[in-house]
C-alpha positions in Angstrom: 77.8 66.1 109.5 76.7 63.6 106.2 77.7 65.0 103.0 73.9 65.6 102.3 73.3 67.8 105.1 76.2 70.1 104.0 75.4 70.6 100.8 71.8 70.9 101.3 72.8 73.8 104.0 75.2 75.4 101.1 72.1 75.6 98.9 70.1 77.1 101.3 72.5 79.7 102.0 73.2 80.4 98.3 69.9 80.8 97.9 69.0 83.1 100.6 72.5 85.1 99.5 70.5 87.5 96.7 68.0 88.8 99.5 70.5 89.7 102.0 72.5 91.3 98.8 69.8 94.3 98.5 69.6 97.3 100.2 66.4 97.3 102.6 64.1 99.4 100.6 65.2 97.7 97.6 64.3 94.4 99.2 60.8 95.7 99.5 60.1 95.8 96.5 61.5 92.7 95.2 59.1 90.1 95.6 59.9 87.1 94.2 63.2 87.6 96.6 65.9 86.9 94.0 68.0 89.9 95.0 67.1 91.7 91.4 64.0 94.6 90.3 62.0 93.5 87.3 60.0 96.4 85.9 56.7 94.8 87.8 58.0 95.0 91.2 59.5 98.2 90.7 56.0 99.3 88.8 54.0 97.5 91.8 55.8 99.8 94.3 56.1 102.9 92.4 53.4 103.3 89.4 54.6 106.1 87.7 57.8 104.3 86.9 57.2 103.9 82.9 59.1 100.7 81.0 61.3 103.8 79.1 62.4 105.0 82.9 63.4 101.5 83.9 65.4 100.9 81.4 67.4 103.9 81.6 68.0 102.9 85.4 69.2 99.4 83.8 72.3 100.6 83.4 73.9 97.3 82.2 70.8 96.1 79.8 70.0 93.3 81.8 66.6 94.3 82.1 66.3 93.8 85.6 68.0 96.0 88.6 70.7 94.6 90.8 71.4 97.2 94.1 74.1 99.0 92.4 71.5 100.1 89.9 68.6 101.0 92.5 71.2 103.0 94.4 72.5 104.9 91.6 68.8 105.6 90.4 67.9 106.9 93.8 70.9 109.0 93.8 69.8 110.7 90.5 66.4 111.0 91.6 65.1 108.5 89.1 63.7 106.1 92.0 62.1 107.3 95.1 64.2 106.4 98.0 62.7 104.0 100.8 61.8 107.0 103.0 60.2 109.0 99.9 58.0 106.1 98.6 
């Protein structure tokens, strides 16, 4: 294999990494596909969701939800779970 070909195959992989990273339902929702919620996708999918609600599932202030995040919010009944939605 050229050098070019491998690296361009790392890069794909990299960036098809974040996708594979969320759970299925939480995939769903994201869609721009970079593996994280921003308060549109998740409002897109689930209305009622209100800015103050999102961030309180943002548990580390990013202000965008990583898996851990929409797990733990699904667990405390914050998020609809992809069967519920």
């Amino acid at each position: 294999m050229t050098k070019t070909f491998k690296m361009s195959t790392i890069a794909l992989a990299a960036f098809c990494v974040p996708a594979f990273a969320m759970s299925a339902g939480a995939a769903e929702v994201d869609a721009n596909g970079d593996g994280i919620l921003s308060v549109a996708e998740v409002q897109a999918v689930y209305p009622d969701v209100t800015a103050e609600q999102f961030s309180a599932m943002d548990l580390n202030a990013d202000g965008a939800l990583d898996d851990a995040e929409v797990q733990a919010a699904q667990e405390a009944g914050m998020m609809p779970a992809p069967s519920e939605g």
